[in-house]
Structures are given as C-alpha cells and as structure tokens.
C-alpha positions in Angstrom: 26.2 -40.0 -153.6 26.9 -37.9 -150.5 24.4 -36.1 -148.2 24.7 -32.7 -148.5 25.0 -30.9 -145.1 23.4 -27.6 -144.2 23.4 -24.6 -146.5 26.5 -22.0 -146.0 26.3 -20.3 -143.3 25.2 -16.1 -143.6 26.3 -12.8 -141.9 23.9 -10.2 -141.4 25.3 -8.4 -144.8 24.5 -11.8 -146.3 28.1 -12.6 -147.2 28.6 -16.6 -147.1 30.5 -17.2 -143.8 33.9 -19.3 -143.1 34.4 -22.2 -141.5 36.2 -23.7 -138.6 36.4 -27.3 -138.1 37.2 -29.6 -135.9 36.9 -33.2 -136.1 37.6 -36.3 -134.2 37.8 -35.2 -130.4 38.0 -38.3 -128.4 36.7 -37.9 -124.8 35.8 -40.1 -121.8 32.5 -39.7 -120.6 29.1 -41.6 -119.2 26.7 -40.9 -121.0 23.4 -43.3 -121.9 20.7 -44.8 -120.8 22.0 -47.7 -118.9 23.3 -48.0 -115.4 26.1 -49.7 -116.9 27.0 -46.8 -119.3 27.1 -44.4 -116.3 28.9 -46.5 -114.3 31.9 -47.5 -116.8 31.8 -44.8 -119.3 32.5 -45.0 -122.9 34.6 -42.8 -125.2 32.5 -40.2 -127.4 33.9 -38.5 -130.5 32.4 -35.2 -131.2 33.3 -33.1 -134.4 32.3 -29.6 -134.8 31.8 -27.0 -137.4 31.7 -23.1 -136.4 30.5 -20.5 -139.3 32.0 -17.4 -138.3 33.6 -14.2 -140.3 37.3 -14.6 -140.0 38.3 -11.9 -142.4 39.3 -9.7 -139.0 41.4 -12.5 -137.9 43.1 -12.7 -141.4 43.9 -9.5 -141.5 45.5 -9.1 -138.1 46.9 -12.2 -138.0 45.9 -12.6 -134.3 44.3 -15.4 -132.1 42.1 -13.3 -130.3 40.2 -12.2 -133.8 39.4 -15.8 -134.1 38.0 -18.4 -132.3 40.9 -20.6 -130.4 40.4 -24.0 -131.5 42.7 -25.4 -128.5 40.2 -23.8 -126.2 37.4 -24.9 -128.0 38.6 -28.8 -127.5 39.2 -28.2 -124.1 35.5 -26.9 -123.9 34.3 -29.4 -125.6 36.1 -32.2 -123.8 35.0 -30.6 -120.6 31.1 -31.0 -121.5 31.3 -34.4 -123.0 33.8 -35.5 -119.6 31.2 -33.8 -117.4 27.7 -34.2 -116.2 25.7 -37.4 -117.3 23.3 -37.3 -119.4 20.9 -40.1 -120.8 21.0 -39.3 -124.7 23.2 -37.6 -127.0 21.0 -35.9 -128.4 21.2 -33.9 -125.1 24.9 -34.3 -125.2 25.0 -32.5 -128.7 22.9 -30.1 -127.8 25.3 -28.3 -124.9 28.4 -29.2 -127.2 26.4 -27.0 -129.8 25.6 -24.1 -126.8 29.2 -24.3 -126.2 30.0 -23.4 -129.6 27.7 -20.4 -129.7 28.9 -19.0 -126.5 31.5 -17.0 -128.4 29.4 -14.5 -130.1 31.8 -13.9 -133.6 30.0 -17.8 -134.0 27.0 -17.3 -136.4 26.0 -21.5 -136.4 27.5 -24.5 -134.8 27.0 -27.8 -136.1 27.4 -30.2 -133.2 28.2 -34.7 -134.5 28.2 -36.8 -131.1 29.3 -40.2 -132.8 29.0 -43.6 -130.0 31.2 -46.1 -131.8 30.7 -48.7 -128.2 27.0 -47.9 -127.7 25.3 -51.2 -126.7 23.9 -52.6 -129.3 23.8 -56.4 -130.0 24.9 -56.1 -133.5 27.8 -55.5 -135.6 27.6 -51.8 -137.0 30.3 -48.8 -137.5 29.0 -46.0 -135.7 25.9 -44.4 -133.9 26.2 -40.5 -134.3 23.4 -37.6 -133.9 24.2 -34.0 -135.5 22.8 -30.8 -134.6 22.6 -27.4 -136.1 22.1 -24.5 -134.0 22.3 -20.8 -135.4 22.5 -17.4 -133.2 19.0 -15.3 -133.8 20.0 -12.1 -135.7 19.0 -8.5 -134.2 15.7 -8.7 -136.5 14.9 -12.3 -135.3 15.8 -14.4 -138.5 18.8 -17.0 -138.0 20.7 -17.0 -141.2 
C-alpha cells in the first residue's frame, strides 16, 4: 500500500486545482551539517508539485498563462546551487517559497531527496517533503 499524499489542491471557488510536476532535478550544492559536506558538496534531487488553475493557459494556448517549468528548474537549481544551509529541511523550505513566488501557484509541495548523505549504512534515499499553501483573501489556505 502507498502513502497517500496531500489532499487536491482548491481554488477560492472550490474547484479541485491542476497539477504541474516536476521531478528529478539534479543539482550540485553544499548543503549539511558537516564541514566536509560544505566543503565538497553533494548532488541533491528535488521534485516539485505546483497546484495551480491552468484552464487560462489551456485555452490560450500560451506560456505566459502558465507557469514555465524551464524557469522553474532554473529557479530551483539556483536555490539548491546557492547559499549553504545546514538541513534540508531549510533547503525545502525556500525551494517551496520559490514555488509560491508566482502567484497563479495555490500550494507547492517541495521533496529534497540526499541519496550521498553520510550515513554509515547502506540505504536508498534520505528525502524531507514539504507543503506550503498561499493564504486566501479570507485567511484560510485551501
């Protein structure tokens, strides 16, 4: 059996939203708690999930009425290759920021996966996930 990730995501008129994904960004970057982690760097893989209305972008059949995924991995990639931090839960956090910065984007859910972090034991993959939603007018995230 599967987790089941977050509940769709909801416009103010309460219409379920649509999805943009995008998975398996490999990046460069130093991140973690050790010296040595900052010093040599590690590659990160971050996937992200945008919940956004893309009826308008449908129906005009234009990039600008969406939200450019090219530009978004560039973003991404530019926060990950960027300023250090010590956890990735810090990491996810401003990928997830990044994500909301356009405001079409309703929620972002942000996976920071370490497949090197230093760990003396055999394993497949460290990851954290976060969800972040934009507050609507009347205060309630949907």
């Amino acid at each position: 059996m599967t987790a089941a990730g977050p509940p769709p995501a909801h416009g103010p008129a309460g219409a379920p939203l649509d999805a943009i994904r995008l998975t398996g960004l490999r990046v460069r970057g130093r991140h973690g708690v050790l010296v040595a982690e900052r010093e040599l760097g590690q590659e990160f893989v971050v996937d992200a999930t945008l919940w956004l209305d893309l009826r308008p972008a449908a129906a005009s059949d234009d990039v600008t009425a969406t939200v450019h995924y090219g530009e978004l991995a560039e973003a991404l990639a530019a926060v990950v290759a960027g300023e250090p931090v010590a956890l990735i839960e810090t990491l996810a956090e401003r990928l997830a920021a990044t994500c909301l910065a356009d405001p079409r984007v309703r929620r972002a859910e942000v996976t920071v996966h370490k497949p090197a972090a230093p760990i003396p034991l055999v394993f497949g993959d460290v990851a954290v996930t976060v969800t972040r939603a934009r507050s609507d007018p009347d205060g309630s995230d949907r």
